[in-house]
C-alpha positions in Angstrom: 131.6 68.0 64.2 128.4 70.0 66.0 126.3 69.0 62.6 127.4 65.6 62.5 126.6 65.4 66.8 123.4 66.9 65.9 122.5 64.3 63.2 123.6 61.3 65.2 121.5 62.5 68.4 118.5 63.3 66.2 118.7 59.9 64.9 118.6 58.4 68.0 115.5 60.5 68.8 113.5 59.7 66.5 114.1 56.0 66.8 113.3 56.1 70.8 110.2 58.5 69.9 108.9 55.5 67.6 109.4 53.0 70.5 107.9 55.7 72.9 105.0 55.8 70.1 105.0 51.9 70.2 104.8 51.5 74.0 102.1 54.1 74.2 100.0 52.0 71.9 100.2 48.2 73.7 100.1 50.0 77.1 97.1 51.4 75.9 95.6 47.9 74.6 96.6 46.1 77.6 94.5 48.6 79.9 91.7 49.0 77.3 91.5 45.0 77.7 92.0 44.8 81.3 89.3 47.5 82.0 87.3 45.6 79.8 87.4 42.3 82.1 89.9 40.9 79.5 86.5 40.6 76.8 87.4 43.6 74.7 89.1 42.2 71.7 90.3 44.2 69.1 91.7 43.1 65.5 95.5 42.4 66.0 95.7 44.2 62.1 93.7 47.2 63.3 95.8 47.8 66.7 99.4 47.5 64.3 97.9 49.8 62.3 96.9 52.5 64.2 100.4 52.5 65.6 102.7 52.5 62.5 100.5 55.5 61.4 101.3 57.2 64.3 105.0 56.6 64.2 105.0 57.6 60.6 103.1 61.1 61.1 104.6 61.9 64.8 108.2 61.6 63.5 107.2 63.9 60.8 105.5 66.5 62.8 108.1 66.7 65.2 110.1 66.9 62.8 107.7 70.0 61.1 107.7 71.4 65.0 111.4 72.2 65.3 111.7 68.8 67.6 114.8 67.6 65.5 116.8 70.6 65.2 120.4 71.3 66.4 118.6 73.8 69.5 118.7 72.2 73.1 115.4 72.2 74.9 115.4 75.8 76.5 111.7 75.3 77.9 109.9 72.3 79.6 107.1 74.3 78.5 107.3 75.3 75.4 108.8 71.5 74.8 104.9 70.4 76.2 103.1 72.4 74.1 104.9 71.2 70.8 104.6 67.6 71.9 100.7 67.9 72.8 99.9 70.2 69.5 102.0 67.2 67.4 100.3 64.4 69.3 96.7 66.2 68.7 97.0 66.5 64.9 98.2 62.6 65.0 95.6 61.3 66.2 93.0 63.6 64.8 94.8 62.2 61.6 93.9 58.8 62.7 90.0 59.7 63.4 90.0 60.8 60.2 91.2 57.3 58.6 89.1 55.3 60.9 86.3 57.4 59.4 87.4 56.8 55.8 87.6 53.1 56.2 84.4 53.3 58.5 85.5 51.4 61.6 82.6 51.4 63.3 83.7 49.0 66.5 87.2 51.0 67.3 87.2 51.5 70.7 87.3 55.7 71.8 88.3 54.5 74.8 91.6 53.2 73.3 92.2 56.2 71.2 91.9 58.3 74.7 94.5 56.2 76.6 97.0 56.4 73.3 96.8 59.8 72.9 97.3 60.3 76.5 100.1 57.6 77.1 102.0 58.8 74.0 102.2 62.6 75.1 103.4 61.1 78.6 105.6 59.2 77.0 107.3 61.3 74.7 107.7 63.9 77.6 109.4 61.9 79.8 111.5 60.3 76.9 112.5 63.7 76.2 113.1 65.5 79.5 115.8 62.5 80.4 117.6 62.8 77.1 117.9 67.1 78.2 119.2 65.5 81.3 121.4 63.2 80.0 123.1 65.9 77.7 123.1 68.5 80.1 124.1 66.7 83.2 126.0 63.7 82.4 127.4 64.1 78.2 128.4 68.2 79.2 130.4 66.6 82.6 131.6 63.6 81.0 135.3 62.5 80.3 134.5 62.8 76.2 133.0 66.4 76.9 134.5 68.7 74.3 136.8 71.6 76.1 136.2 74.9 73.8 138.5 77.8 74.3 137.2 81.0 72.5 139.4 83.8 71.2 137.9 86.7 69.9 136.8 90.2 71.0 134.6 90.5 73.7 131.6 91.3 71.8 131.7 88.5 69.1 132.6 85.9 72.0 129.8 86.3 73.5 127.6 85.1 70.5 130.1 82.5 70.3 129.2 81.5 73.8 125.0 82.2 73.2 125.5 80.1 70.4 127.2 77.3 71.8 124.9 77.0 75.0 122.0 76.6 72.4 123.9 74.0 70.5 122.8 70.5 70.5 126.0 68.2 71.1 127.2 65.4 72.9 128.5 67.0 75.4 131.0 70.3 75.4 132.2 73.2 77.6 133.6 76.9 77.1 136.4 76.4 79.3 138.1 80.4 78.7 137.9 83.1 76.7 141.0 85.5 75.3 139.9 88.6 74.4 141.2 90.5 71.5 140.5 93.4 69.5 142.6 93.8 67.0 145.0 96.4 67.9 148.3 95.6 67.2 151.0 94.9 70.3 148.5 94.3 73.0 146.1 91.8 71.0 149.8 90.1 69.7 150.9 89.9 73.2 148.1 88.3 74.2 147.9 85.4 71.1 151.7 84.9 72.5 150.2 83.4 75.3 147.8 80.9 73.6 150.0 78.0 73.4 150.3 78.0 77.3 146.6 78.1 77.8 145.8 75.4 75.3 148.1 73.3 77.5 147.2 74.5 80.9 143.3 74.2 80.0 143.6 70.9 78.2 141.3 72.5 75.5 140.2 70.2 72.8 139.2 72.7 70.0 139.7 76.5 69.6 137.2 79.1 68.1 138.8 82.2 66.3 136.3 85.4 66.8 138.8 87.6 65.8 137.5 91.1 64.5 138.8 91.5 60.8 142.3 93.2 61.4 145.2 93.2 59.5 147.2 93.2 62.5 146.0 90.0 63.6 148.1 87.1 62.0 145.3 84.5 62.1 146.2 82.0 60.1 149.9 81.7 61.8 147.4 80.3 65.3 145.5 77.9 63.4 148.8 76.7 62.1 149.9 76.6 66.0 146.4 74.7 66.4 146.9 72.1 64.0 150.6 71.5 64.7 148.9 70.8 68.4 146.4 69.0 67.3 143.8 70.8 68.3 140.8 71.5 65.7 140.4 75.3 65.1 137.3 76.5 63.7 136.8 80.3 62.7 134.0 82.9 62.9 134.4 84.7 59.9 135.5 88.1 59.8 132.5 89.8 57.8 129.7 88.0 60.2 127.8 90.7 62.5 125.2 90.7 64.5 121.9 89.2 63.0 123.3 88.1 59.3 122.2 84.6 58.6 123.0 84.2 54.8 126.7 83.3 55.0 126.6 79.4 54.5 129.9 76.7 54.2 130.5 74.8 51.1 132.7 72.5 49.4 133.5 72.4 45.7 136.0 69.2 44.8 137.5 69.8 47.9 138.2 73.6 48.0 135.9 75.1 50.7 133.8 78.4 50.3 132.2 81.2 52.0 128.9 81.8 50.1 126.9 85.0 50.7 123.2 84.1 49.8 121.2 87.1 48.5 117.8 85.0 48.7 115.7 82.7 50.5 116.2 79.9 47.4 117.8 76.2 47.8 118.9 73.8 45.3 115.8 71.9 46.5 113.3 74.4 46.9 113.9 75.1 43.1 113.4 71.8 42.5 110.1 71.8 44.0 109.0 75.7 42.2 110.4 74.2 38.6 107.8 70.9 39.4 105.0 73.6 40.5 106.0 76.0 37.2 105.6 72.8 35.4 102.6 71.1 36.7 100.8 74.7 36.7 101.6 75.6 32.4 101.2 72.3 31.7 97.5 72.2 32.7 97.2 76.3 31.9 98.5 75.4 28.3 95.6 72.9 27.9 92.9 75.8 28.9 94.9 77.9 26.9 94.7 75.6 23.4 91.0 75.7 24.2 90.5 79.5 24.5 93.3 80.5 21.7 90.8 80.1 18.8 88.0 82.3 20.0 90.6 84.5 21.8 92.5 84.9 18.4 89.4 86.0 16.2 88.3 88.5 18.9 91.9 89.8 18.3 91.7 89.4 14.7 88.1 91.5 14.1 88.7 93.9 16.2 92.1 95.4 15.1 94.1 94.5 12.3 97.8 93.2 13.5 99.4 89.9 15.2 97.2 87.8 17.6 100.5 87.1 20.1 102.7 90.2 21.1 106.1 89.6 21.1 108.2 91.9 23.5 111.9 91.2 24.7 112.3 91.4 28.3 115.1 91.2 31.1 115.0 87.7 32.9 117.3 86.2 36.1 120.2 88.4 36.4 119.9 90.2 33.0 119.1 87.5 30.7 117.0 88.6 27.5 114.2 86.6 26.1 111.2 86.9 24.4 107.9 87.3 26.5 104.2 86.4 24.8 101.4 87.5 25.3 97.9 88.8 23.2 98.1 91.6 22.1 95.8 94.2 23.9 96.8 97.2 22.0 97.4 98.8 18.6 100.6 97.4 16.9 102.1 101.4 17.2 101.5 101.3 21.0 105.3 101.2 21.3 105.8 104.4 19.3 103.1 106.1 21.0 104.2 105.5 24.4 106.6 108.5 24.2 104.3 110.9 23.7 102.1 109.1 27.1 105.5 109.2 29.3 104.0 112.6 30.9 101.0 111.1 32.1 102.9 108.0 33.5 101.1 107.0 36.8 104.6 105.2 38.3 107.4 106.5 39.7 110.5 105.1 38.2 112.0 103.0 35.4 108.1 101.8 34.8 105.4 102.5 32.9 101.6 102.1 33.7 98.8 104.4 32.7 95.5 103.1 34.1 93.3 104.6 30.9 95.5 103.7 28.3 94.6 104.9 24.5 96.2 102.6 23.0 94.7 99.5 24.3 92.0 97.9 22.4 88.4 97.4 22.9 88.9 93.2 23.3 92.6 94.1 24.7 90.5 95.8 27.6 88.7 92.7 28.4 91.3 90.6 28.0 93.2 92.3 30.4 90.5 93.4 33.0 90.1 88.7 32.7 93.9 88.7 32.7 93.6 86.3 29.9 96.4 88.3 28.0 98.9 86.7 30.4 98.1 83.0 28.7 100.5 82.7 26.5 103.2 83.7 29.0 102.6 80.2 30.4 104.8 79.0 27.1 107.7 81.1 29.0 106.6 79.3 32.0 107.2 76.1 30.5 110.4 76.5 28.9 111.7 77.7 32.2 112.5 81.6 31.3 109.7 82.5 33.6 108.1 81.0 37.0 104.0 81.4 37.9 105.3 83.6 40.8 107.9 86.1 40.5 108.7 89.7 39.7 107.6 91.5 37.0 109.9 91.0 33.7 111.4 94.7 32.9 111.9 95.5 29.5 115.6 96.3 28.9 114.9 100.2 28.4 113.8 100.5 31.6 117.2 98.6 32.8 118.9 101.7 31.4 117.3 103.5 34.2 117.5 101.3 37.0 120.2 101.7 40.7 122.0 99.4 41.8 119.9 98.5 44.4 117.1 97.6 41.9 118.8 95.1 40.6 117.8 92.6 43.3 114.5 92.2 42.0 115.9 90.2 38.8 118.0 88.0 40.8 115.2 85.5 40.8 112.9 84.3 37.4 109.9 86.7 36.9 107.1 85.7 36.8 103.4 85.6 35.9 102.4 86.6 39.4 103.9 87.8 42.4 103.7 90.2 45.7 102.5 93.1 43.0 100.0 92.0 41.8 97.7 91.1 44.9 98.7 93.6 46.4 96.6 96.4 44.5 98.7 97.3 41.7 96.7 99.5 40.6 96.7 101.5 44.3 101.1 101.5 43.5 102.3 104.5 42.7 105.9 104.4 43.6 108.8 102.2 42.1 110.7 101.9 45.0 107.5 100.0 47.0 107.4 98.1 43.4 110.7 96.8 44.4 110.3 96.2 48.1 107.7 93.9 47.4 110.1 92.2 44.8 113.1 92.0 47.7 110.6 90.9 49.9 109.2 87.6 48.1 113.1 86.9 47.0 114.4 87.0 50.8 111.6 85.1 52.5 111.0 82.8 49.6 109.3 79.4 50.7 107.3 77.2 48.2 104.0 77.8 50.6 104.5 81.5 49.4 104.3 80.5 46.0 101.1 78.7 46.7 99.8 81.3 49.3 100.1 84.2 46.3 98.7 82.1 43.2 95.3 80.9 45.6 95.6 85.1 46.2 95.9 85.9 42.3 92.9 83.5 41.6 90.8 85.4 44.1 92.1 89.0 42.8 91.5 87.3 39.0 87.8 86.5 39.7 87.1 89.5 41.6 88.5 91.3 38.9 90.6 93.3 41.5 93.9 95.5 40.7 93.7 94.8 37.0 94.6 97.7 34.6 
C-alpha cells in the first residue's frame, strides 16, 4: 500500500509542480508587461513555449534530484537547494534554445522574473504539501494505525523507516517487543489480539528475529482472520542489506537476493549500447581486417583470428576471437613460462612475453587485437564493459568467492583495464575491481570506463 501512496502523491506533484511552473510563467508576463507601461509585447507562441519547456525539463530534473521519491522532506534546506540547482539548469536550458533559434528580442528581464517566480513557487507549493501530510493526512480520521512487533532492535528500523516514508498519512501507535526466546516471547504474542483491539490498529508489522520458537505465521493468520493487513520484515534482513527485493511470478510471491547492481531495464539499455558500439566497431573493423590480416600473414606463418574457448556469465563456454599476436605453440609453451608469471592467482600475464610476435606486439600495444572480439560483442556472449573472460583452466583454480566476477557478461573493457593493468600484480585486487563494477553497476559507468579506455588506448597506457 506505501508504494502505491507514494505513486498516487507523486502524481499529484508533479501535476501541481507544472501548474506551479505555469503560474510562474504568466505572473512573470503580466509584470514584465506592466513594468513595461503595458507596451512590451511578446509573441503569444514564444511565451507558451518557453513554459511547456520548462514543465517538460523541471519535472524531469526533479525527478533526476530525488524530488519524486517515497522520502518525506527531512530538510527545508536541503529541499531549497534541490529546487534552485533544478530551476538553474532549466532555464540555462532555455538560454541555450533561445540561442539556437537566435531570439534576439526575448526579454532578460522576463527570464529573471520566471526563474525567480518558479523557484518561489515551487517552494511554497512544496512546503504546504510537507504540511499537509505531516499535520493534517498523519492526524486525520483515514490515518493508518501501525502496531510493530518485533525485537527491540529491528523495531526501531522499522520505526526510522516508517517516519521517512512518504504516505497519506500513518502512525506507529505501539510496539511489542520480542526476541525470540521461547515462553516469554509466546506469552507476550498471547496478548496481541487484545492490543489490536484496544489500539484500533489498522495493520501490523512482524520484525520478528528468525526463531524457530516463534510461530509466525499462526499471527498473521490471527491478522487476516481480523482483518487487519500484516506485512513482514523478513527474517534474513540486517542492518544495511539493500539487495533483498519482492516479486511476483503468476501469482506466487518471492524473496529475491540480488548479487548485482543489474535491472531488467538497465540491460536493456547495456544490450542497445553493446549493440550500437560493435555495430559501428565492426565497420572500422571490415576496413582494417585486410591490412591487419597480411601483417599477420608475412610475419608468422599460422591463422589470422585466434580462436580460444573461454568462461562467460555464470560458466557458460564460448568461443572468444581475436588476432593472433603470438606463435600458434604459444599454448604449449606457456608451461614452461608459468614460473615467471607476473600475477598472482588463477591468471596468467607476463609483461615480455616470447611468444608474442613482432606485429602481435603492435597490435596489442594499439589494442587492435581486441577487434574481432566485437563479433562476441554482437552476438551477445560478450558486453564492451565487463570482466575479463577466464579461460576454463584457470576455473579449475578459482574459490568460491571468485566466482562473482562471472556473474555478469565479460567484456572487452572494464575496471582492469584503466586501472593500470599492467601496475596489478595480485588476483584478488583483479577481482575486487570485477565485484566492484558488478555491485555498483549504472549504464553512466559503462560510458564513464569506455571514454576512460579510449584515453588509456591512445595514450597507449597499461597495455601489455
Amino acid at each position: 500500500m506505501f508504494q502505491q501512496q507514494v505513486f498516487i502523491l507523486n502524481i499529484a506533484l508533479m501535476a501541481v509542480d507544472g501548474l506551479c511552473v505555469i503560474f510562474a510563467g504568466y505572473s512573470a508576463a503580466v509584470i514584465r508587461t506592466y513594468q513595461a507601461g503595458g507596451l512590451w509585447y511578446m509573441s503569444k507562441y514564444s511565451l507558451s513555449a518557453s513554459i511547456l519547456l520548462i514543465v517538460f525539463l523541471n519535472n524531469i530534473l526533479m525527478g533526476k534530484a530525488g524530488l519524486y521519491s517515497d522520502r518525506r522532506i527531512t530538510s527545508y534546506w536541503k529541499l531549497a537547494v534541490s529546487l534552485l540547482t533544478t530551476v538553474t539548469v532549466d532555464f540555462a536550458a532555455l538560454a541555450a534554445a533561445l540561442f539556437l533559434f537566435h531570439q534576439r528580442f526575448y526579454s532578460r528581464a522576463f527570464l529573471l522574473y520566471f526563474a525567480s517566480l518558479t523557484v518561489l513557487f515551487l517552494l511554497a507549493e512544496r512546503a504546504l504539501a510537507d504540511f499537509y501530510v505531516k499535520r493534517v493526512c498523519r492526524k486525520g480520521f483515514n490515518a493508518q494505525r501501525l502496531f510493530i512487533v518485533g525485537d527491540e532492535a529491528r523495531g526501531k528500523h522499522v520505526v526510522e523507516a516508517l517516519r521517512l516514508q512518504l504516505s497519506l498519512g500513518h502512525q506507529v501507535v505501539g510496539h511489542l517487543a520480542v526476541q525470540g526466546n521461547g515462553r516469554e516471547s509466546a506469552r507476550k504474542l498471547s496478548e496481541l489480539p487484545e492490543i489490536l483491539k484496544e489500539k484500533q490498529v489498522d495493520e501490523v508489522v512482524f520484525a520478528v528475529p528468525g526463531d524457530k520458537t516463534i510461530n509466525l505465521k499462526a499471527y498473521i493468520d490471527l491478522c487476516s482472520r481480523m482483518g487487519i493487513p500484516a506485512r513482514v520484515l523478513p527474517a534474513l534482513w540486517t542492518d544495511g542489506r539493500s539487495d533483498i527485493r519482492v516479486e511476483q511470478c503468476q501469482g506466487l510471491p518471492f524473496l529475491t537476493i540480488n548479487s548485482g547492481g543489474f535491472s531488467a531495464t538497465g540491460l536493456v539499455y547495456k544490450r542497445m549500447l553493446d549493440l550500437a558500439g560493435s555495430s559501428l566497431g565492426l565497420l572500422v573493423l571490415a576496413l582494417l581486417y585486410p591490412f591487419i590480416a597480411v601483417a599477420i600473414k608475412l610475419d608468422s606463418p599460422g591463422p589470422v583470428l585466434f580462436k580460444q574457448d573461454r568462461v562467460g556469465k555464470n560458466g557458460r563456454i564460448f568461443t572468444l576471437y581475436k588476432f593472433r599476436s603470438m606463435h600458434t605453440d604459444a599454448e604449449e609453451r606457456q608451461r614452461e613460462l608459468m614460473a615467471q608469471n607476473e600475477l598472482s592467482g588463477p591468471i596468467f600475464k607476463l609483461r615480455n612475453d616470447p611468444r608474442i610476435t613482432r606485429v602481435g606486439r603492435f597490435l596489442r600495444t594499439a589494442s587492435l587485437d581486441e577487434l574481432p572480439q566485437l563479433f562476441n560483442i554482437f552476438t551477445g556472449k560478450m558486453s564492451l564493459v565487463g570482466t575479463r573472460p577466464p579461460m576454463p583452466a584457470e576455473m579449475i583454480r578459482y574459490e568460491l568467492g571468485h566466482y562473482k566476477r562471472i556473474s555478469a557478461k565479460p567484456g572487452l573493457t572494464g575496471m582492469w583495464q584503466i586501472s593500470g593493468r599492467n601496475l596489478i600484480t595480485d588476483f584478488d585486487q583483479v577481482v575486487r575491481l570485477d565485484c566492484e563494477y558488478i555491485e555498483n553497476w549504472r549504464l553512466s559507468t559503462d560510458l564513464k570506463i569506455l571514454a576512460k579506455t579510449c584515453w588509456v588506448v591512445l595514450g597507449r597506457k597499461g597495455a601489455f
